[in-house]
C-alpha positions in Angstrom: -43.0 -6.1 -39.1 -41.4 -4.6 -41.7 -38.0 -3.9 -40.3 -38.0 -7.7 -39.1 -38.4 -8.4 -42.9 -36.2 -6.2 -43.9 -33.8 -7.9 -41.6 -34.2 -11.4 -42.6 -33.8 -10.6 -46.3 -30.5 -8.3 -45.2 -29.2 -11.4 -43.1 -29.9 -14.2 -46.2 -28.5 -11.8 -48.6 -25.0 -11.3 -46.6 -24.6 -14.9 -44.4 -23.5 -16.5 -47.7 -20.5 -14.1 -48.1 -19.8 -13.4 -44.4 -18.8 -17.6 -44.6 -17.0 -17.5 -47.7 -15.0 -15.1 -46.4 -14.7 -16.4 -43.3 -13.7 -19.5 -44.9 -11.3 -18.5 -47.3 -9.3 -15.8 -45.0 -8.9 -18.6 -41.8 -6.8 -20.9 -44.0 -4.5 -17.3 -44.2 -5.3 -17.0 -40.0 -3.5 -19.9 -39.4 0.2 -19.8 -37.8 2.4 -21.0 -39.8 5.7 -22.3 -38.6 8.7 -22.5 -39.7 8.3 -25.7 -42.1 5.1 -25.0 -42.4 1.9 -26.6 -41.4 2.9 -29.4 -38.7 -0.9 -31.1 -40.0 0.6 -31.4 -43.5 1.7 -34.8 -44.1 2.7 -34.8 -47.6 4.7 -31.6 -47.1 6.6 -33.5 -44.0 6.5 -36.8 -46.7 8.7 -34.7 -49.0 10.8 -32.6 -47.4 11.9 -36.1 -45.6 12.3 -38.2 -48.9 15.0 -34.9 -50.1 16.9 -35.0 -46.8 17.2 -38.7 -47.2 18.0 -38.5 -51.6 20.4 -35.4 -50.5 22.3 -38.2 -47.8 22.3 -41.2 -50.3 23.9 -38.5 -53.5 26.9 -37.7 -50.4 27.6 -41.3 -49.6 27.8 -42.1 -53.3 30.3 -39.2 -54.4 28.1 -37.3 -55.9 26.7 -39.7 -58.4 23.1 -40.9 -59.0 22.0 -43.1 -55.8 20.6 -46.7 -56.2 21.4 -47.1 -59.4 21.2 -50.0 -62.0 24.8 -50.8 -63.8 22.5 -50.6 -67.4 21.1 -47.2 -65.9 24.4 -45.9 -66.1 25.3 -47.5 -68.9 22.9 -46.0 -70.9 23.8 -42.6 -68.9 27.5 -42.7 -69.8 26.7 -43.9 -74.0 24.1 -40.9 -74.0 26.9 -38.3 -72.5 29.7 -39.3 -75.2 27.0 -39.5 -78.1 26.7 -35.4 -76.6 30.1 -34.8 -76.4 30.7 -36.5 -80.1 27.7 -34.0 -81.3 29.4 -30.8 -79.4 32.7 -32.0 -80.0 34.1 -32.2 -76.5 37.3 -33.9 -75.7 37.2 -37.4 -74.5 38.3 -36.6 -71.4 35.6 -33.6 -70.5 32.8 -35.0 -70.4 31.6 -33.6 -66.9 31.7 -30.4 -68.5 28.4 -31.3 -69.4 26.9 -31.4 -65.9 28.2 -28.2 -64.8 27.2 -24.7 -65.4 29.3 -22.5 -68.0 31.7 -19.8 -66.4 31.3 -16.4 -68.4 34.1 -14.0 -68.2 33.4 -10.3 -69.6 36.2 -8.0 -69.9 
């Protein structure tokens, strides 16, 4: 009698923590592919919407896909009111959208 309630008090102390454990280590169980979980949709939803932003910037030269003529408008008066502030030639202004060279001797 005693060992049974010993048993039951043992058994509602520890089931709470033998299924959060459970729980929280079978997400970590799970196989995991190579692009991850084949269930996750909005994973799949974005790596898809890249791959298709990545085609659209090659077909368009490099340059900002889908965009408005005012868009770059206002693209092109912001990058010369930079270049004015820095003062960058006229004619460098892509200078801008690429990453400085450092050369230590």
């Amino acid at each position: 009698m005693l060992a049974a309630r010993v048993l039951r008090s043992t058994v509602s102390c520890v089931a709470p923590h033998v299924r959060r454990n459970i729980s929280s280590s079978s997400v970590l169980a799970q196989k995991q592919t190579s692009s991850g979980d084949p269930n996750d949709l909005i994973q799949q939803l974005f790596i898809q919407k890249i791959r298709e932003f990545d085609k659209k910037t090659k077909s368009a030269g490099g340059k900002m896909p889908d965009v408005d003529p005012s868009v770059q408008a206002n693209l092109d008066k912001e990058m010369k009111k930079v270049a004015t502030q820095f003062g960058v030639a006229e004619g460098k202004e892509a200078e801008f959208s690429k990453f400085p060279a450092f050369n230590f001797q």
